[in-house]
N, C-alpha and C positions, 0 to 999 in steps of 0.2 A: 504494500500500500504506500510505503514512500514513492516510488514513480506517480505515485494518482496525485502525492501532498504537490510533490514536482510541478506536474503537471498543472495545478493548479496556481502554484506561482508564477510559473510564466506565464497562462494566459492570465492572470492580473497583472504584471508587469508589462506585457505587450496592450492590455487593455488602457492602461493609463499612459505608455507613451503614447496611445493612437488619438485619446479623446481629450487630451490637454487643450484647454479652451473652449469647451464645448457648451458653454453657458447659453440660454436662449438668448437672442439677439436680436435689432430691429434688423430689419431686413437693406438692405441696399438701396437708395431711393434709385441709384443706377439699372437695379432690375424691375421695375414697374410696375403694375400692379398685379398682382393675380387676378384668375379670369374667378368671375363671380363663384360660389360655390366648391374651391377647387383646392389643391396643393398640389405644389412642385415637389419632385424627388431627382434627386442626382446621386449618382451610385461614383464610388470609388473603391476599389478595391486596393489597400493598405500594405495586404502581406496575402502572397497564394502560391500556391503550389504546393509538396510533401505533402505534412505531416500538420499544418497551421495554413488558416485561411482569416483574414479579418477584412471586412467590409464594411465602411461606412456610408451610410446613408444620410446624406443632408436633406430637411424637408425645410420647404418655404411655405407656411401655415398661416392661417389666421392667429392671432393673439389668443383666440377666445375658441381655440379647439386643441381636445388631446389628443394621444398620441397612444393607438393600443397596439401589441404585439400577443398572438392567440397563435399557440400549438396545441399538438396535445396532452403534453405533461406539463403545461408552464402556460402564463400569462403576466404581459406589464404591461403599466399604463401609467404617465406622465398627465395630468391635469394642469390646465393652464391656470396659472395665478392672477388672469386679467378675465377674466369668464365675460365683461363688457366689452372687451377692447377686442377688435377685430382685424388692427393693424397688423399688417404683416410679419412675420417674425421667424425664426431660423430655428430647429429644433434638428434632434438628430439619433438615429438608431445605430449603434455600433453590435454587427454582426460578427461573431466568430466559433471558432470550429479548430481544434484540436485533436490529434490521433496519437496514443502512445501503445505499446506492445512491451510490458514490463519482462526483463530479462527471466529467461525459465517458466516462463506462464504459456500458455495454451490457450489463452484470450489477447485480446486489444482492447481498448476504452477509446468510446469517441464521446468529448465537451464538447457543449455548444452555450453559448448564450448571447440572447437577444437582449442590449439595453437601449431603451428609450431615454430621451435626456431633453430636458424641457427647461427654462427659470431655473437654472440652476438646482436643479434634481435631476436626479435618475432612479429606474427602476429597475430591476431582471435583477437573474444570477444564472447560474449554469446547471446543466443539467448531465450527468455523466453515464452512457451506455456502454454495456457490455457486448462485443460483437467478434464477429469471430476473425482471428488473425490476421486475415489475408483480404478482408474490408477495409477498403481506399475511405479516405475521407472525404475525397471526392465523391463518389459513388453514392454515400451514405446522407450527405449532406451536399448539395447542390443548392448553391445560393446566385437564384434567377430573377431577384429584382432588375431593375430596369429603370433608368432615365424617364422622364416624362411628366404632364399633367395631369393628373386625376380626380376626379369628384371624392366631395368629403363623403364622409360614412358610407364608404365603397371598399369594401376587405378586397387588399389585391396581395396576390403570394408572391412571397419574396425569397422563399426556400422551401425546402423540405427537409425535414428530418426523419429517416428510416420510409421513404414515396409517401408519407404525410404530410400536408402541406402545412406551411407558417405564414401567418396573415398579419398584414400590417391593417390598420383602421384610424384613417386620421377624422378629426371633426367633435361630433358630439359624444361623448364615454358609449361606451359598448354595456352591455346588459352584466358581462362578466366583471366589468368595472364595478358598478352598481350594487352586484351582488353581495349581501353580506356570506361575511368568512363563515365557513364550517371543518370541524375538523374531523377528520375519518373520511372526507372523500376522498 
């Protein structure tokens, strides 16, 4: 289990060199307005290939919309601290994906975690699968966000984890937002 603790420090060390600065921000007056109803998304990808994959996701948002991220074993959500203000504004999802294969083991482990980051918050943490050795990270985790404009409160997939999709949801909080906590599900 030391390779997992491992594992787990680098991708928080490579997660905080990627997202230094990532505080919500007004938006650029140089980039214009957004179209009624809408957010921008711009994809970067950080660090790819092997063993480690990390992608950021820049959204250009209304002020007064959150930011949800929905798989199937995990959900974040970033709420906007201006829920009147509808001024443009800079938010961002930092995606990544780890694969390690601990010395003398008979398994691999694949991390993933989605963080949304909004007014200076963020949410996620990671999620850590058992799979079998000769499972690519690639393979496992295909992260197929996309550039472009999209309508608020429109889940669009931006990965998959094990061919189950992961949805991003910008605009009014999602139902799973809303939801109060329970525990044993």
């Amino acid at each position: 289990m030391n390779s997992i603790a491992s594992m787990n420090i680098v991708c928080c060390a490579l997660l905080t060199g990627a997202v230094t600065g990532c505080d919500l921000q007004p938006a650029s007056p140089k980039q214009g307005a957004l179209p009624a109803n809408s957010f921008s998304l711009s994809v970067q990808k950080l660090v790819t290939g092997g063993d480690v994959e990390i992608t950021q996701l820049t959204l250009r948002l209304p002020g007064n919309a959150s930011i949800s991220v929905d798989g199937e074993h995990f959900h974040s959500c970033t709420f906007s601290q201006t829920p009147n203000d509808a001024t443009p504004r800079e938010g961002q999802v930092i995606v990544s994906g780890s694969r390690i294969t601990p010395p003398g083991n008979d398994k691999a482990y694949i991390q993933t975690s989605f963080r949304p980051q909004s007014n200076g918050t963020s949410a996620g943490g990671t999620v850590t699968y058992p799979v079998p050795p000769n499972q690519t990270l690639e393979s496992y985790f295909p992260i197929s966000a996309a550039d472009g404009i999209y309508k608020l409160d429109t889940p669009i997939e931006i990965a998959k984890v094990d061919g189950k999709p992961v949805v991003l949801t910008v605009g009014n909080p999602t139902k799973s937002d809303l939801a109060p906590s329970t525990s044993g599900q």
